[in-house]
N, C-alpha and C positions, 0 to 999 in steps of 0.2 A: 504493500500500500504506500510505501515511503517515497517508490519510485516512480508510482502513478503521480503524486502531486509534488514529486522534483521538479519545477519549470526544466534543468539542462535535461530530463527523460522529454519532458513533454517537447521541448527544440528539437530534441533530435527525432524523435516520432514524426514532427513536421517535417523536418528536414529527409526524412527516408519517404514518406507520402509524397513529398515535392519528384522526388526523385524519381521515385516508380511511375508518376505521371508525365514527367515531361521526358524521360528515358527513350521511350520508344519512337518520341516526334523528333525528340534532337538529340541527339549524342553528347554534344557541347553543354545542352541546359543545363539537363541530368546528370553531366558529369561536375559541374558545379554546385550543386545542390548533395550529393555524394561525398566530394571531395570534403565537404564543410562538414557532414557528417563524419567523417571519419578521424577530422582535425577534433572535433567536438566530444566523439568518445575517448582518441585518444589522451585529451584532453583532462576528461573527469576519470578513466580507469585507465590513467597508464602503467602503474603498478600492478593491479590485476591481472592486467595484458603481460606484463613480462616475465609474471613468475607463474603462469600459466605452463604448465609442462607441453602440453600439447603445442601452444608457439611455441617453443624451445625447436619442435621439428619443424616446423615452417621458417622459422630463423635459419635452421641449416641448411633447408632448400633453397635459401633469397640466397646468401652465400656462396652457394653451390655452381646459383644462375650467373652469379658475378666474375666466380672463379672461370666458366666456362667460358664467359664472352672474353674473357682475355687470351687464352688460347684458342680461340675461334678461327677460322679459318678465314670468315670475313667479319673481324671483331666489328666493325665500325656497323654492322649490321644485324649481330647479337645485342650491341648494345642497346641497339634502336627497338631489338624485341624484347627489350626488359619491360617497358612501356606495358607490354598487353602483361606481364605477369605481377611487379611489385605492387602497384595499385591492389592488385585481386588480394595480393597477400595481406597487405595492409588491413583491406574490408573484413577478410575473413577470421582475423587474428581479432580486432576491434569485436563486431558488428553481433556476435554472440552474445555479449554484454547487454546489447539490448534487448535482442531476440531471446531472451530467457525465461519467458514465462508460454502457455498454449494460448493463450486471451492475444498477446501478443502473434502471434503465429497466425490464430485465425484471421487478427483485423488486415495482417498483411496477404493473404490469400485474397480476402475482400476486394483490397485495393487493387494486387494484379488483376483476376477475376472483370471488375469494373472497366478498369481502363483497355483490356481489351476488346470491350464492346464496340465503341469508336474507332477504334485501328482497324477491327475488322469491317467496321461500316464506309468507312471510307474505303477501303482496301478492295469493296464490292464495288463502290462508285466509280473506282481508278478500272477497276478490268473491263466492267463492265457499259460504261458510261465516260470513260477515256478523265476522267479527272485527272487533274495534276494540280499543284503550288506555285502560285506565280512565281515569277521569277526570282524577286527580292528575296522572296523565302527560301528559295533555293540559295540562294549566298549566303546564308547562316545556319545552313544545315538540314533545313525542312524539306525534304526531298519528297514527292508522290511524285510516280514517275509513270503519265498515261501508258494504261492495258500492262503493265505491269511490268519487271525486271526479271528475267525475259520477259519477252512481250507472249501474251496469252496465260502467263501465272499471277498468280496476285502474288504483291510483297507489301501495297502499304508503304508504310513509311520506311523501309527496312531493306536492306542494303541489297538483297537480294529472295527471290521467292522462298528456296532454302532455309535461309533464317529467319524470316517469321514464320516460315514450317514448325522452326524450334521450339520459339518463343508461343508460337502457339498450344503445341504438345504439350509443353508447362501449365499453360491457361486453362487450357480442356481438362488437363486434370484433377487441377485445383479446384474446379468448377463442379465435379462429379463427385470430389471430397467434398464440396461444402453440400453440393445439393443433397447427399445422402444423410450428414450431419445433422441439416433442417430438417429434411424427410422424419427422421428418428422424433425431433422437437414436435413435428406435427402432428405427429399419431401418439404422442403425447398432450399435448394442450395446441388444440387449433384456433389461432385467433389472425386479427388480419394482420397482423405484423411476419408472423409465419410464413402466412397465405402469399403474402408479397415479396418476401424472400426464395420461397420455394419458386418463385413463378418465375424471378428474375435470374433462378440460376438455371432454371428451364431454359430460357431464353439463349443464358450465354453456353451452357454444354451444345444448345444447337448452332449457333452463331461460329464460334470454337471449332468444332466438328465440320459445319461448312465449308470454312475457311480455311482449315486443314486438306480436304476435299481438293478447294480452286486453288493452292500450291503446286499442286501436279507430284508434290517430293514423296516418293515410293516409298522413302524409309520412316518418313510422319503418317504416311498410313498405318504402316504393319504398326510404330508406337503407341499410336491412336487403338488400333484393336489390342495391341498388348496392356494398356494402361486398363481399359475396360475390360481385361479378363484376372489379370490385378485384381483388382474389385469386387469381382465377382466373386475368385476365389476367398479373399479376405470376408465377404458376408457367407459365405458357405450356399453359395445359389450354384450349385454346379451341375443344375441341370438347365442352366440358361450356358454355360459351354457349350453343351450340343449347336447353337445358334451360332456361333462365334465361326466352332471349329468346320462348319459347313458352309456359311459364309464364305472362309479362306479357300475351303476345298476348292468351292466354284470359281472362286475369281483366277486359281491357279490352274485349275480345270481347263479352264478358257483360254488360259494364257500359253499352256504347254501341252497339256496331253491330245492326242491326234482324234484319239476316237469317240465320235461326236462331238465332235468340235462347234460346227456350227450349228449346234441345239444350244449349248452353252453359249456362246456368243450371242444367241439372239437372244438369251436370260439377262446375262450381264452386260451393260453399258460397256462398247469399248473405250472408254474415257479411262478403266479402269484397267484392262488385260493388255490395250495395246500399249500403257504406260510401263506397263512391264514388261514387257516383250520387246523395248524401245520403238517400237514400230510407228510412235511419235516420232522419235526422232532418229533417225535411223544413217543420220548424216555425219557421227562423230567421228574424229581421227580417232585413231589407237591411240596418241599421246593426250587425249583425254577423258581416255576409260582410267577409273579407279586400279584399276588393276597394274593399269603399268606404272601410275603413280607409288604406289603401294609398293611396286618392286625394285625401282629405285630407291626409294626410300628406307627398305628391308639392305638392299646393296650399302649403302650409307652406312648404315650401324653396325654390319658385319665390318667393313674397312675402320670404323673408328667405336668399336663396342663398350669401352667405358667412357669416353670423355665424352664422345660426341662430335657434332661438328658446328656447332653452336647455333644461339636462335638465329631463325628467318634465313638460315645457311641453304634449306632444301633448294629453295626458289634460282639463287646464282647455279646451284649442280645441277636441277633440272633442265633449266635450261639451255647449259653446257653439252648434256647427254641429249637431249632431245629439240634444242633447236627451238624451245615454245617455254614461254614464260608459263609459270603456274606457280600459286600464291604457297599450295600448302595442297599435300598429299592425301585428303580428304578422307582422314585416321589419325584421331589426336595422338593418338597411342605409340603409333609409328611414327611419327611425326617426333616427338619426345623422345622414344629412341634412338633415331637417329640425329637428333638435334641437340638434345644433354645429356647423352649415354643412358645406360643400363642402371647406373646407381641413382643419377635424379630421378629418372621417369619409375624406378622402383621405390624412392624416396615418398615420390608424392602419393604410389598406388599403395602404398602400406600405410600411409598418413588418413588418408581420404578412407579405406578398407576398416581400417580402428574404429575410426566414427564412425560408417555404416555398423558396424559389429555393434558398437556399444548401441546405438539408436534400437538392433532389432534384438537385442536381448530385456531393452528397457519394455518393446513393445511385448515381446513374448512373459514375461514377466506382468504385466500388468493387464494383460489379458484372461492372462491363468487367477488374475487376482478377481479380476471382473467374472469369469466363470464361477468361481465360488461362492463370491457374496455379494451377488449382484446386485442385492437390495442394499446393502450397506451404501454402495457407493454409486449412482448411475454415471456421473461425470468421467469416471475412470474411461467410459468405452467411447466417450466423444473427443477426449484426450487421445484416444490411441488409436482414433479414427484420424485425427489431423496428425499425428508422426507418422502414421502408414501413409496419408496420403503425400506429404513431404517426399518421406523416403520412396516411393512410387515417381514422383515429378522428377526428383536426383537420377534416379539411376535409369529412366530413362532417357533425361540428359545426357548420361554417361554414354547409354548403348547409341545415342543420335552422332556422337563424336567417335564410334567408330565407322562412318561414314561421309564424315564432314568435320570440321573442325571450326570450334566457335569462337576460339578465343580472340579472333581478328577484328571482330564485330563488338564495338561495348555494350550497344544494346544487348544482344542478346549473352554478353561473356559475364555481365552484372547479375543474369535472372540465373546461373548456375552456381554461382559462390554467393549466390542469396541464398536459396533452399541450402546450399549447406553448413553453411552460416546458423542457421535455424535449428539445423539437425543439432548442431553444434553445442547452440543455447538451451534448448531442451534435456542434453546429456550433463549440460552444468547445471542446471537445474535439480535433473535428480540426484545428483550427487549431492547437492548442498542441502536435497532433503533426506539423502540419507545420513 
């Protein structure tokens, strides 16, 4: 209660709502509204922060990233990629401090949640109805870019269709956690504040969903079905799988198997099999299939397996072997291995790993506690409704970066070390109530 009526909690609460809302229109707002957040907690909890065991390992990874850009092969262009990672660290080291209570977690689903309604409204205006940002707005970062980035995808305000695929896979799911959340409230006590809740996260799971849809991105589909079979599992509805796993069948049905083929196809919209089959697009070089990206890249870190060859290095060696610029080998994973060796990119997956462990042994625990004495406590199960659906939103972030990589984008590199930031808060949490 002391930290609810801290004005420096209540700034910074503003200061994170600022953020989350002008994030996805301008990069530049939101990164000012953030950056003041992060001066701000480090500000009030900078002891906290540093005898925190857990930053102790993200202090060795920032170190790590520093050591490496000096022996970089194009240091002057490691250094440049500290840019996408010190900041993150900074947040995620800080921003748990706030994110420490589930009241707090909810009102920040909320706020994601919300503001994607408008990204995706516009984002339908721009493909469909050619909208764009006059010009002015465009020289300060507000980019809608008519029929979309590529043209025939919606991106919205966002750097690319791809990435608000992300950002939106995060949204849908938040969306689906709160609306189950309510749902629980409403067949509890139904009154209109319920009623208007439920109805608005109806709205945004379909809006979300849609949006996801006119991306065209393959792997925010299967996320989008993975997230909702997530869920499904976690309520024990596993006889709404049957729908799920038949769904898939047909649309890969359609997509591959010969026999009856065109029975299936005239079931499913080819919007949907010939996007997998590329038969949209059917015009790429080889050197921009995943695939060959992904084996240079593997080539990379076998030549230089523990040190790396430092950040933002892939892009000069691509190019070199292949003749064609390309940003990032669209595999964070690979990407980091070949980029800061074997010990950073294991550094960080045993860092990040810890916290998932600890987040689902908190939930499995307090589950088994809610099964027992269900009457004692009902809060327990809408608590460990919002860390399932966090830890849901995370790690499909995770599985989206190994076919893309986010961290170049800050819109969407800020909503991944948010949820885990969260996860983070929630875990010092239960510790300081045990």
């Amino acid at each position: 209660m002391k930290q609810l009526k801290n004005p420096n909690f209540l700034w910074s609460e503003y200061l994170l709502k600022a953020g989350i809302i002008f994030l996805p229109i301008s990069a530049d707002l939101g990164a000012i509204f953030l950056s003041l957040l992060i001066l701000n907690l480090w500000k009030q909890k900078y002891k906290s922060i540093i005898y925190e065991p857990l930053n102790w390992s993200f202090g060795i990874l920032f170190i790590w990233l520093i050591f490496i850009s000096t022996i970089a092969i194009y240091p002057i262009l490691s250094f440049e990629g500290l840019a996408n990672f010190i900041p993150s660290i900074l947040m995620v080291v800080s921003f748990p401090f706030l994110l420490n209570s589930y009241n707090r977690l909810y009102n920040l689903a909320w706020w994601l949640v919300l503001v994607s309604l408008p990204i995706c409204f516009l984002g339908f205006m721009q493909l469909f109805y050619g909208w764009e940002t006059p010009f002015l707005l465009k020289k300060v970062g507000i980019q809608l870019i008519a029929y979309g980035r590529p043209e025939g995808r919606v991106s919205s305000f966002l750097m690319y269709a791809n990435t608000l695929a992300f950002y939106l896979v995060t949204t849908f799911t938040l969306s689906i956690g709160l609306w189950i959340y309510h749902y629980q409230s409403w067949k509890i006590l139904s009154n209109y504040q319920t009623k208007l809740q439920l109805a608005t996260l109806s709205v945004a799971v379909f809006i979300n969903g849609f949006g996801i849809v006119l991306t065209h991105s393959r792997s925010a589909w299967g996320l989008a079905l993975l997230s909702l079979t997530a869920f499904i599992a976690y309520l024990e509805l596993y006889w709404f799988l049957s729908f799920i796993v038949l769904l898939v069948f047909l649309i890969a049905w359609a997509a591959w198997l010969p026999f009856y083929q065109n029975i299936i196809r005239g079931i499913i919209p080819d919007y949907f099999w010939a996007r997998l089959t590329d038969e949209l697009y059917d015009d790429r070089h080889i050197t921009a299939l995943r695939t060959t990206q992904w084996s240079v890249a593997w080539q990379m870190m076998l030549s230089r397996p523990f040190w790396g060859w430092g950040l933002r290095n892939f892009t000069p060696i691509y190019q070199q072997k292949m003749n064609v610029w390309m940003g990032h080998p669209h595999n964070l994973f690979l990407m980091l291995l070949s980029e800061i060796g074997i010990f950073g990119t294991s550094l960080l997956s045993i860092i990040v790993a810890t916290i998932l462990g600890k987040a689902t042994m908190i939930l499995i625990k307090t589950k088994q506690i809610y099964s027992n004495y269900i009457s004692l406590d009902t809060s327990i199960d809408t608590k460990n409704l919002l860390l399932f659906t966090y830890l849901n939103a995370f790690i499909l972030c995770t599985i989206f970066n190994l076919f893309d990589v986010s961290i170049f984008d800050l819109k969407i590199n800020v909503i991944g070390w948010l949820l885990l930031s969260s996860i983070i808060g929630v875990t010092y949490q239960s510790k300081s109530s045990n």
